[in-house]
RODO-2510 file (C-alpha; in nm, 4 decimals, decimal comma):
residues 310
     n   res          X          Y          Z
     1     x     8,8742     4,5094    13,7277
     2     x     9,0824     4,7359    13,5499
     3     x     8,7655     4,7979    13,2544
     4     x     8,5129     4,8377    13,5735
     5     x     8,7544     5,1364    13,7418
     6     x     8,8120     5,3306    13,4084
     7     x     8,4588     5,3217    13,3493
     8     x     8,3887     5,4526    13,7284
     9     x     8,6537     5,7447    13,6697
    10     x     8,5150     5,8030    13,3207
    11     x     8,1558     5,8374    13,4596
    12     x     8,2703     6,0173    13,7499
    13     x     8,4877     6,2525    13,6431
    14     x     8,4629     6,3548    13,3064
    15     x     8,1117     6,5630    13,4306
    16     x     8,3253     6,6807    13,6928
    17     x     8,5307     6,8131    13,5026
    18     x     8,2729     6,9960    13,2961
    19     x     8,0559     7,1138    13,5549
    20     x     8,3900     7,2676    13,7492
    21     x     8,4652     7,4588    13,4367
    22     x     8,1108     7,6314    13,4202
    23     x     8,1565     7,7025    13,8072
    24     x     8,4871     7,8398    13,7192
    25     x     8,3947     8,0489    13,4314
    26     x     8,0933     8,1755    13,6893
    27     x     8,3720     8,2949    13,9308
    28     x     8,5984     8,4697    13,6871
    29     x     8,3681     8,7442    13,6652
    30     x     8,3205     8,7907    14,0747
    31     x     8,4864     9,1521    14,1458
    32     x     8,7256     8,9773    14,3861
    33     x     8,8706     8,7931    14,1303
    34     x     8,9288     9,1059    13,8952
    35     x     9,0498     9,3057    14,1226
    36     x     9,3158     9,0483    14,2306
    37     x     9,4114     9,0175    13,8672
    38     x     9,5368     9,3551    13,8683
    39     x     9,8708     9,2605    14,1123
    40     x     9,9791     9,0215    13,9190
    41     x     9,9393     9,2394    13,5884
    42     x    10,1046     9,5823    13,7467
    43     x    10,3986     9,3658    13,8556
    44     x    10,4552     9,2035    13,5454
    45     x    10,4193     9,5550    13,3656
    46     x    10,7234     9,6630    13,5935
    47     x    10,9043     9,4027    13,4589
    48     x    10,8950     9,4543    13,1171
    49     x    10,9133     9,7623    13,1290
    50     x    11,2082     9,7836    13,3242
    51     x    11,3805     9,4953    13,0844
    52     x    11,2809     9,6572    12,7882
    53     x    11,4302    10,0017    12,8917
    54     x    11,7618     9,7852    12,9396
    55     x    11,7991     9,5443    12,7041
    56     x    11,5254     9,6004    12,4216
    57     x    11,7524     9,8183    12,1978
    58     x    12,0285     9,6321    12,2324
    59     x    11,8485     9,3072    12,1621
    60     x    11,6490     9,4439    11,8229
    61     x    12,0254     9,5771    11,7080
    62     x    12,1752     9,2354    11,8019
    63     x    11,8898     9,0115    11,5716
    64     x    11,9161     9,2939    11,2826
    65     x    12,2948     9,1621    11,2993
    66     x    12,1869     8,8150    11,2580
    67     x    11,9542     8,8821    11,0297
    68     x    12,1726     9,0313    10,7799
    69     x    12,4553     8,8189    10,8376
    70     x    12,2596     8,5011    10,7484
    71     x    12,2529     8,3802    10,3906
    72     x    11,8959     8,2664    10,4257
    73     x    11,7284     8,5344    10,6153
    74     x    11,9144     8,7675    10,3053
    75     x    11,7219     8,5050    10,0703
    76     x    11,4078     8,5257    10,2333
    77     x    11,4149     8,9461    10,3100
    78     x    11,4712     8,8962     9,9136
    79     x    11,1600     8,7017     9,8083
    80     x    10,9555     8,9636    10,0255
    81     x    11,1062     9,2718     9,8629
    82     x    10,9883     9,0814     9,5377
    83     x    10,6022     8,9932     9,6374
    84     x    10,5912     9,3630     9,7910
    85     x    10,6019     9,3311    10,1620
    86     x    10,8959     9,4718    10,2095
    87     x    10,8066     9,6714    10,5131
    88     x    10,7820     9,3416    10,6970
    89     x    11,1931     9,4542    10,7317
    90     x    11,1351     9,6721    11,0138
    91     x    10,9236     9,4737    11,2037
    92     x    11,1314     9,1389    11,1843
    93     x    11,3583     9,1877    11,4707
    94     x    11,1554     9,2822    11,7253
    95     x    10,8652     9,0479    11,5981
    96     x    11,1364     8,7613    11,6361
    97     x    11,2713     8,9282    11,9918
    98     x    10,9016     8,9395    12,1370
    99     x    10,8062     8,5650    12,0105
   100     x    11,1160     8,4276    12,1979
   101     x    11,0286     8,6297    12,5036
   102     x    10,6637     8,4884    12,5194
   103     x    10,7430     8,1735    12,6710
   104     x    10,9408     8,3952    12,9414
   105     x    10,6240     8,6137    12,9882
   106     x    10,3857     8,2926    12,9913
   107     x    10,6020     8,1245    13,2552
   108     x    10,6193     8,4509    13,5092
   109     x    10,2956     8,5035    13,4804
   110     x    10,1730     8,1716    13,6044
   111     x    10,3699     8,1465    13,8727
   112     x    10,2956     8,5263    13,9768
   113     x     9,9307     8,3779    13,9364
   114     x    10,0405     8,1360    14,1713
   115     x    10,1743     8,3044    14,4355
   116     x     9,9222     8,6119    14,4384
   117     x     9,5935     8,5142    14,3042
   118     x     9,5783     8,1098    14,3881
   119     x     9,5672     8,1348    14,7971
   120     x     9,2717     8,3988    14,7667
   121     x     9,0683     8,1985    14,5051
   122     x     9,1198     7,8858    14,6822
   123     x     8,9959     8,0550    15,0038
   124     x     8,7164     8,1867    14,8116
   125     x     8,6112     7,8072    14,6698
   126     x     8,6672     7,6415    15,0074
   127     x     8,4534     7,8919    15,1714
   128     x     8,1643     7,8675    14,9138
   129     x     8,1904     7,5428    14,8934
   130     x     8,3573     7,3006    15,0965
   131     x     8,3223     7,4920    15,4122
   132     x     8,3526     7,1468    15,6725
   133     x     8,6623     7,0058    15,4181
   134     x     8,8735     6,8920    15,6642
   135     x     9,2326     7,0281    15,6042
   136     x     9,5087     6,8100    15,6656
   137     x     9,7664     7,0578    15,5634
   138     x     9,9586     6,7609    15,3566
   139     x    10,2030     6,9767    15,1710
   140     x    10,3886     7,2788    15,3492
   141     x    10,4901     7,6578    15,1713
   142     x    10,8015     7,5584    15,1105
   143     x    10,6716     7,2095    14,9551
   144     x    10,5205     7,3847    14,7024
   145     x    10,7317     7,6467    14,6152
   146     x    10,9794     7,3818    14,5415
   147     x    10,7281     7,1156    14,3541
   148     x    10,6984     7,4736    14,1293
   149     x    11,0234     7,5585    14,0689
   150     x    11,0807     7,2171    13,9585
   151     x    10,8320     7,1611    13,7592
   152     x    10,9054     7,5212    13,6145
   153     x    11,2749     7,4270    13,5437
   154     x    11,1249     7,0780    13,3952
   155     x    10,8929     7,2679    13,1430
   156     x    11,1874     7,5000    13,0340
   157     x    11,3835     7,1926    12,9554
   158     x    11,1440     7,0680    12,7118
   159     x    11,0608     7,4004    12,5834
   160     x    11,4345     7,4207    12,5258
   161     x    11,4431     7,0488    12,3591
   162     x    11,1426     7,0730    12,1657
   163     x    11,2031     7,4231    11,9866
   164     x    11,3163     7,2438    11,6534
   165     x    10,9671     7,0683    11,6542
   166     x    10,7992     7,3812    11,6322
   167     x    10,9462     7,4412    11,2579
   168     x    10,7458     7,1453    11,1397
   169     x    10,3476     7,2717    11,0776
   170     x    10,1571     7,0414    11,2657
   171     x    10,3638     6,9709    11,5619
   172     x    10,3557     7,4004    11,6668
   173     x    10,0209     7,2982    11,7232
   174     x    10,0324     7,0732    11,9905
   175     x    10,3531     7,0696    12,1463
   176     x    10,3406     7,3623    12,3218
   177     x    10,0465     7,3688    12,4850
   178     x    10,0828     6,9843    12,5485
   179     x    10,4324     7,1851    12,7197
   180     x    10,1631     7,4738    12,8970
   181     x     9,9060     7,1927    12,9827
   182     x    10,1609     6,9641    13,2123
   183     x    10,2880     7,2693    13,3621
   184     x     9,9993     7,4048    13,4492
   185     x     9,8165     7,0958    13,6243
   186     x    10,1629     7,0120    13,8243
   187     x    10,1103     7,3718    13,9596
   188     x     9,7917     7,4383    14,0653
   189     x     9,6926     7,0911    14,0912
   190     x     9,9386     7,0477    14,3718
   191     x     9,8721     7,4101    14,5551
   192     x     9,4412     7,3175    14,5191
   193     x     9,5161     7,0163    14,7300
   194     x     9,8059     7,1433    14,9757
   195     x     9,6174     7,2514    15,2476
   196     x     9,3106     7,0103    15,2704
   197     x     9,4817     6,6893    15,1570
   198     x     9,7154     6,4609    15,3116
   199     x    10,0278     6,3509    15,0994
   200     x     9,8524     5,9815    15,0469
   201     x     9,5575     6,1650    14,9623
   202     x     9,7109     6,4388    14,6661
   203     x     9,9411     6,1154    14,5144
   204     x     9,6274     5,9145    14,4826
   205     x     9,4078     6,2240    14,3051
   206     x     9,7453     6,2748    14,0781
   207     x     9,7433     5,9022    14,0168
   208     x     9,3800     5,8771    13,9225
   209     x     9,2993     6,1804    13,7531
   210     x     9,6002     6,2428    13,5621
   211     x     9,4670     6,2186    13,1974
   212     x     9,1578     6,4983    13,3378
   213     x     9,4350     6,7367    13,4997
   214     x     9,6201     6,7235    13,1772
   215     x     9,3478     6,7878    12,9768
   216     x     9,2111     7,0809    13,1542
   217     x     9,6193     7,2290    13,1783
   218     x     9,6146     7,1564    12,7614
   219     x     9,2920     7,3730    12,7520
   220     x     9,4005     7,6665    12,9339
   221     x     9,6994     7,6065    12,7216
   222     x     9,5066     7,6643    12,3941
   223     x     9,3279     7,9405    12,5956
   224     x     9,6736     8,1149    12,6610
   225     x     9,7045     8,1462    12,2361
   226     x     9,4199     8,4223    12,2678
   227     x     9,6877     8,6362    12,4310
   228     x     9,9408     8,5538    12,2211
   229     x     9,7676     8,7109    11,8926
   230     x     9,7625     8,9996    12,0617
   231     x    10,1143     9,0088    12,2229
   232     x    10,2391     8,9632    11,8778
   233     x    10,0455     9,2696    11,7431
   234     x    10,2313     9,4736    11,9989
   235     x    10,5290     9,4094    11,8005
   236     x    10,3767     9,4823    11,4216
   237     x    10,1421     9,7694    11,5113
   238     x    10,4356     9,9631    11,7149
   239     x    10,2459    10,2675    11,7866
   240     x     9,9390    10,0190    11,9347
   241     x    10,2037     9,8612    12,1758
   242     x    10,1300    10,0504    12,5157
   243     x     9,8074     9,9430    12,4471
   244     x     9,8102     9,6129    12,3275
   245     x    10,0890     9,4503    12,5449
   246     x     9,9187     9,5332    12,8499
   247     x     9,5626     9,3792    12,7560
   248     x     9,7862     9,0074    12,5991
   249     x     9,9257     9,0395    12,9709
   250     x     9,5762     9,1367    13,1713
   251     x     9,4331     8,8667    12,9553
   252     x     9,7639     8,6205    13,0525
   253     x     9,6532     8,6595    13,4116
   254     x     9,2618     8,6050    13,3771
   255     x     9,3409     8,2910    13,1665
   256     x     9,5357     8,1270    13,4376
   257     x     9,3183     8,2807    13,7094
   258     x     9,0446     8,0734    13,5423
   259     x     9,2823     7,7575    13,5236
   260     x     9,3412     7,8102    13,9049
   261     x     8,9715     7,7896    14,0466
   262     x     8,9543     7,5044    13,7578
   263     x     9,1251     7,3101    13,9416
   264     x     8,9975     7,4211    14,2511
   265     x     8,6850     7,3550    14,1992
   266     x     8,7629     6,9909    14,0528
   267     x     9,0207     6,9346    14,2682
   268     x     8,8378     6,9918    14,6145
   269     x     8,5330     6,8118    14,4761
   270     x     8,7618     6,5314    14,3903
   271     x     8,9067     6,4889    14,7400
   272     x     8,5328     6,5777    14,9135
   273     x     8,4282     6,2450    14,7332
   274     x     8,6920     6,0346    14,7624
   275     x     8,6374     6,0956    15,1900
   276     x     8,3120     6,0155    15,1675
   277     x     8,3484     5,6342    14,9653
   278     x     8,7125     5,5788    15,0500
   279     x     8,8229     5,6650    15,4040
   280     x     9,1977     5,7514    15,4395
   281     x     9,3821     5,7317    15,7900
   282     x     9,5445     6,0398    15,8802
   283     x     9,7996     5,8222    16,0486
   284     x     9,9260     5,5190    15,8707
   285     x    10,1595     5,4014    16,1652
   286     x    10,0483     5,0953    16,3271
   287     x     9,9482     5,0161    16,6640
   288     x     9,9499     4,6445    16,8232
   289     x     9,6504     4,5847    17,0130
   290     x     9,9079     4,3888    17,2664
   291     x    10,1032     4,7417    17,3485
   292     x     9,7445     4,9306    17,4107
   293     x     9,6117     4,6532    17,6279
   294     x     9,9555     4,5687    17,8418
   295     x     9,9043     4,8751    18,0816
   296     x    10,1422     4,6650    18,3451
   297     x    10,0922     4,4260    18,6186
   298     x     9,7871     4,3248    18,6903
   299     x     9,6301     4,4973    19,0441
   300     x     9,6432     4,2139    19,3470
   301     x     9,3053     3,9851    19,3893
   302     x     9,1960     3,9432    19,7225
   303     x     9,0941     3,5678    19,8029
   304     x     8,7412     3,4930    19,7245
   305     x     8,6258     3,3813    20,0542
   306     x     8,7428     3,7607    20,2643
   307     x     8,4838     3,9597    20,1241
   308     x     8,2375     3,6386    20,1898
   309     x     8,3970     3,5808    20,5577
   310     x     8,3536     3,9719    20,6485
***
């Protein structure tokens, strides 16, 4: 039984899964979706710039410190004076400043993705496509604000945990984005399906598809290291900066604008199909027969014979 249903979500979803990430990519270039890529971009401008006004100084200074205060970091500084790149000096700190305020960046983003671009392109999918979904409004505004911030807080904590891993070579290549991927489908897996599933409805698609929902949250995850080159180049080509940092963001937002009408797309077709072979009660509270039939005394019988006798 268990061979027969892995085959049937294998067979079913796996082209799903493809054919919602063509549709996706398809959608990504509508001028809607551009255009709405642009809020989430200015705000996230304002707030780097306005940290970076503040604190970036102070925090450059502050690694410098470090930097020279630590035996190895003198050893290493050392070895690159020797091979001739010692230029890389200058750029260290705020190289090493920028990389630990990616994940920071990453995080925002999404969820400014989330709360600005995800209701429109959801609205745009629905209408498209499943126009007579039925929505059964299963998860409220506040439901899924919270569902995000905890996941959010969850992904931190293993960020947090898992930053030793990321010294070993091979592991900095999957953790992370294993990190990204499980964040990601918590997110906008749960805010596709909020207002046309029920709660049965979402847990079963979470329950069922969870190995296709991770893998499409690792691939935007591995998408999200495009930005990253160029983030980092904002930091080594200084005067390239107002530039650069700006397009890693832009780019940021597109990338998880994509992973949102993903999952929209998969999502919604998931749910359309499982209403049209699996039928699930809106209510699941019982009702006795007994209670709908006893409507209270019977009315009075006349005898047989006075309508015969009249």
């Amino acid at each position: 039984m268990t061979q027969v249903w892995l085959f049937s979500l294998y067979s079913v979803g796996m082209p799903l899964l493809f054919s919602s990430f063509w549709r996706a990519v398809s959608y990504c270039f509508m001028p809607r979706v551009i255009m709405g890529s642009f809020v989430p971009l200015a705000l996230m401008m304002a707030t780097i710039v306005g940290i970076g006004y503040f604190y970036w100084e102070s925090g450059v200074a502050q690694i410098t410190l470090w930097l020279q205060d630590t035996e190895l970091t003198q050893s290493a500084l050392g070895w690159l004076d020797s091979v001739g790149w010692s230029g890389l000096r200058t750029v260290l700190a705020p190289l090493i400043l920028l990389f630990a305020f990616t994940p920071l960046v990453v995080i925002v983003t999404l969820l400014l993705v989330a709360v600005f671009m995800t209701p429109l392109m959801l609205n745009l999918v629905a209408t498209r496509r499943f126009a007579n979904l039925e929505k059964r409004r299963g998860a409220s505004l506040l439901a899924s604000v919270l569902w995000s911030a905890a996941s959010t807080a969850a992904a931190i904590g293993l960020l947090v945990v898992s930053i030793p891993l990321w010294f070993i070579p091979p592991l900095i290549l999957f953790v992370p984005p294993l990190i990204w991927g499980w964040l990601t489908y918590r997110v906008y897996a749960f805010d596709a399906l909020a207002d046309h599933a029920s709660r049965f409805e979402r847990e079963q698609i979470f329950k069922r598809h969870r190995l296709n929902l991770l893998i499409m949250g690792v691939a935007t995850g591995y998408l999200g290291a495009a930005p990253s080159l160029l983030w980092a180049s904002g930091a080594v080509f200084i005067a390239m900066a107002p530039l650069l940092v700006p397009l890693a963001i832009w780019i940021y937002t597109l990338v998880f604008a994509f992973s949102s009408l993903w999952f929209s797309h998969y999502c919604l077709a998931v749910l359309s199909a499982m209403r049209q072979t699996e039928p699930v009660p809106i209510d699941s509270t019982v009702i006795d027969v007994e209670d709908v039939t006893d409507l209270g005394d019977p009315p009075p019988q006349l005898p047989k014979n006075t309508l015969h006798d009249a």
